[in-house]
C-alpha positions in Angstrom: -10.2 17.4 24.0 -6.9 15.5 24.3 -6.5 12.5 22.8 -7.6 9.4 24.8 -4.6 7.0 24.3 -1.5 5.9 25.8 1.4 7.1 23.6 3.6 5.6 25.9 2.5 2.0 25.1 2.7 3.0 21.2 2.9 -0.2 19.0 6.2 -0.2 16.8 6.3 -2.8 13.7 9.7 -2.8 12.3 9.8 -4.0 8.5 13.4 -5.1 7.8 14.6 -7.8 5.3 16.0 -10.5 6.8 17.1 -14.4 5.7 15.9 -12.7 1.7 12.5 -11.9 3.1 10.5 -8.8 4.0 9.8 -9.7 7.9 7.8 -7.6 10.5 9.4 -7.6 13.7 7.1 -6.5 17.0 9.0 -6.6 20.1 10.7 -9.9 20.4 8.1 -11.4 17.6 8.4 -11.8 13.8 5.2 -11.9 11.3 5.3 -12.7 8.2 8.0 -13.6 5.1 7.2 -11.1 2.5 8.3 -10.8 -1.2 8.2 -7.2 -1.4 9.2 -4.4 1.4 5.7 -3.1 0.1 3.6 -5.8 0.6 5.5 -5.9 4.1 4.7 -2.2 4.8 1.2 -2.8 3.9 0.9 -5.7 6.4 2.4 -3.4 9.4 0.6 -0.4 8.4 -2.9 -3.0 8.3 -1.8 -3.9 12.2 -0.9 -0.5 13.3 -4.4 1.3 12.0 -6.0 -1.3 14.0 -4.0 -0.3 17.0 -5.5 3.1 15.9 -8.8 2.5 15.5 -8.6 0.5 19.3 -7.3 4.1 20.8 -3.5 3.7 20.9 -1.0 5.2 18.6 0.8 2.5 15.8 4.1 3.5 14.5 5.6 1.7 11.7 9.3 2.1 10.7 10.8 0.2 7.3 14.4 0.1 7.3 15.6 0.0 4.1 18.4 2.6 2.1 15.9 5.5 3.4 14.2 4.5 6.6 10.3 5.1 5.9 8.0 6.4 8.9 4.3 6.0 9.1 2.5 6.6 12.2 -1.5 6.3 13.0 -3.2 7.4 15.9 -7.0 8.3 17.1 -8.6 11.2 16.7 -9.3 13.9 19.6 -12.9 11.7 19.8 -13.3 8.5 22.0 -12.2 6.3 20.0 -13.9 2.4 20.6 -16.6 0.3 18.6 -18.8 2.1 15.6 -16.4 5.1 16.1 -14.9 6.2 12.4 -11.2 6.6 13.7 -9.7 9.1 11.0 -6.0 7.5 10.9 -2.8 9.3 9.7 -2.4 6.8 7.2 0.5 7.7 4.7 1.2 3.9 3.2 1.3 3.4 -0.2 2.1 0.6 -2.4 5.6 1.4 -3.6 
């Protein structure tokens, strides 16, 4: 069964430091001023699964000396309300 969401409309949540804060930058937006690029990553890998668990696919990208990638996406199921959405979730604290 292929997956039922719309990779094309993937969210992407950027965490760069900016200004001597951790930010999260989605699209044109920023969220957040962080102390820590992990307790930024956290935050855009929280908003990502629940672009997951809603059906599309959540990408998050930290740009620091190694760029980091975590991405989450639905299962081959329908994903929607009182589905278990088994994300691709690879965030730690670090």
């Amino acid at each position: 069964m292929p997956l039922r969401s719309d990779t094309t409309q993937a969210a992407r949540y950027l965490v760069v430091r900016l200004d001597g804060a951790w930010r999260i930058r989605c699209g044109p937006s920023e969220v957040g001023a962080f102390d820590s690029r992990s307790a930024a990553t956290e935050a855009a890998c929280a908003m990502a699964g629940v672009k997951a668990r809603a059906g599309s696919v959540g990408v998050v990208v930290v740009q620091d000396d190694v760029q980091e990638l975590h991405c989450f996406s639905p299962t081959a199921h329908a994903p929607g309300p009182g589905n278990d959405v088994a994300l691709g979730r690879t965030c730690r604290a670090i």
